[in-house]
RODO-2510 file (C-alpha; in nm, 4 decimals, decimal comma):
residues 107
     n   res          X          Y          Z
     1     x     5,0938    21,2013     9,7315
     2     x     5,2822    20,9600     9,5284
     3     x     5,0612    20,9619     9,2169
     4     x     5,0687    21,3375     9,2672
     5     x     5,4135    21,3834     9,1874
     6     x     5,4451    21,0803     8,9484
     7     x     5,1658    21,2239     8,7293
     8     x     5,3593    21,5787     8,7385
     9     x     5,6420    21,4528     8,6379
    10     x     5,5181    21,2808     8,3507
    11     x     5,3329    21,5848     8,2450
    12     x     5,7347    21,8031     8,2944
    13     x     5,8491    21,5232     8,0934
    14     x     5,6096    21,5263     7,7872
    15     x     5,6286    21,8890     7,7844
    16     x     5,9977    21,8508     7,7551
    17     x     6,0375    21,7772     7,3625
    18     x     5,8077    22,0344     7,2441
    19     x     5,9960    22,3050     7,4599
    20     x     6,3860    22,1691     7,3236
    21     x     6,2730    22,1705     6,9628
    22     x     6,0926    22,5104     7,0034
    23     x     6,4251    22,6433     7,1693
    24     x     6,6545    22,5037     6,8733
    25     x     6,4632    22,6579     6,5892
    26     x     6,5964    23,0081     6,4378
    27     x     6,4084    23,2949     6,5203
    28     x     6,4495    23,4105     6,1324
    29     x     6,1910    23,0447     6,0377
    30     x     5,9207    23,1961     6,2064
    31     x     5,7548    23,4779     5,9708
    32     x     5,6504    23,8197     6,1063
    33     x     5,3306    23,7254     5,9991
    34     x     5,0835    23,4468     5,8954
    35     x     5,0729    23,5569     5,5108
    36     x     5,4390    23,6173     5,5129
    37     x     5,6765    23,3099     5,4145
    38     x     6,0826    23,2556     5,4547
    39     x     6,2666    23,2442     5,1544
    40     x     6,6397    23,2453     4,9801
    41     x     6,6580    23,3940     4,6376
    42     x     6,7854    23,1752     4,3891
    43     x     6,8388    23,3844     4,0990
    44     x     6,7016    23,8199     3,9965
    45     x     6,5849    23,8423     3,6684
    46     x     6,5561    24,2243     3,6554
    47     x     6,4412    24,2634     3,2755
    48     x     6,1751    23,9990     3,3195
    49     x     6,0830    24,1377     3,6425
    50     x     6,0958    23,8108     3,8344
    51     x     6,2596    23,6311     4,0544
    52     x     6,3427    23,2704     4,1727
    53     x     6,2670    23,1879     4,5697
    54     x     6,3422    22,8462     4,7563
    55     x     6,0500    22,8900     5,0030
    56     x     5,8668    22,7609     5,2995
    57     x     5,5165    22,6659     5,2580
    58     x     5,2828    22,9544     5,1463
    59     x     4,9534    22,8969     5,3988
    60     x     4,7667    23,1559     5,2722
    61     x     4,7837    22,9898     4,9089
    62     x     4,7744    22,6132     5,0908
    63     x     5,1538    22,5568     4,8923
    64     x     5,3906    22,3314     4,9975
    65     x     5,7863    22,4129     5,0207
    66     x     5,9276    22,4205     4,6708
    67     x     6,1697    22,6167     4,4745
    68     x     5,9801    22,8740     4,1819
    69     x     5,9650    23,1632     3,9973
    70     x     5,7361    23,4534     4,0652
    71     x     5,6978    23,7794     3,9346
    72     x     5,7231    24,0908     4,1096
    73     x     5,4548    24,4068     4,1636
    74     x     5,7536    24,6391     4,1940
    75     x     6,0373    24,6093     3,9622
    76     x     6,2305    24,8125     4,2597
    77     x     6,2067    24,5044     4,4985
    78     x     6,4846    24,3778     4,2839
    79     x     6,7230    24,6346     4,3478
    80     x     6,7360    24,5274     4,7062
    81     x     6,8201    24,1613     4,7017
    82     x     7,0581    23,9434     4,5482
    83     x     7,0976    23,5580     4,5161
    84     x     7,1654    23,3788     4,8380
    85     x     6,9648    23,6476     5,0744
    86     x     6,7420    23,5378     5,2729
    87     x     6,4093    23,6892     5,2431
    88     x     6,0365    23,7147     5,4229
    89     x     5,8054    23,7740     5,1510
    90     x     5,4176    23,7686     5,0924
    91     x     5,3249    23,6308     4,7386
    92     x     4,9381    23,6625     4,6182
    93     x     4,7559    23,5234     4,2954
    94     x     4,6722    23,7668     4,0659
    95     x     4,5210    23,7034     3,7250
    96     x     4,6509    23,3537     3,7364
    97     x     4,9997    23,4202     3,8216
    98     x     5,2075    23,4315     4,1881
    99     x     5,2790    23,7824     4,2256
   100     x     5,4890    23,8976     4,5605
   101     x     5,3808    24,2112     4,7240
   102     x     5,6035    24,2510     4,9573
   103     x     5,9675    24,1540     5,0035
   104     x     6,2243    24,2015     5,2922
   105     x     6,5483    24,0560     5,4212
   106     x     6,5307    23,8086     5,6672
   107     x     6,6617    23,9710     5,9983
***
């Protein structure tokens, strides 16, 4: 009976970390969706039709967290942000350059 409980509470106890650092992160990290990544705009460059994004890691391009400039598909995505939002946002390559295809503020 005595190994019984020691081995459950070693298993309470390893579980314990996971579950505290799961608890303490902000629901807004955790994208909607797998091809969706956080960001915060860094600058709108509405003649060029880009914009500047301090983001996460991009899984489905295998990209690590960086700060960059990408172009938009719809110059009208513009019109809805400003520097310093945050931002969940789904970038794709197309014809060699990062294109986002969808953009939304970070709830």
């Amino acid at each position: 009976m005595k190994i019984a409980s020691t081995f459950l509470a070693i298993c309470l106890l390893a579980a314990l970390p996971s579950s505290i650092g799961f608890a303490q992160q902000p629901a807004a990290a955790i994208p909607a969706s797998p091809d969706l990544t956080n960001g915060e705009i860094r600058k709108v460059d509405k003649d060029s039709k880009k914009i500047t994004i301090k983001h996460g890691e991009i899984k489905n391009l295998d990209m690590p967290a960086m700060t960059m400039v990408f172009q938009v598909k719809d110059a009208a995505m513009l019109d809805k942000i400003q520097v310093g939002d945050k931002v969940t946002f789904k970038v794709e390559k197309q014809l060699g350059a990062f294109v986002v295809t969808e953009l939304q503020l970070a709830k």
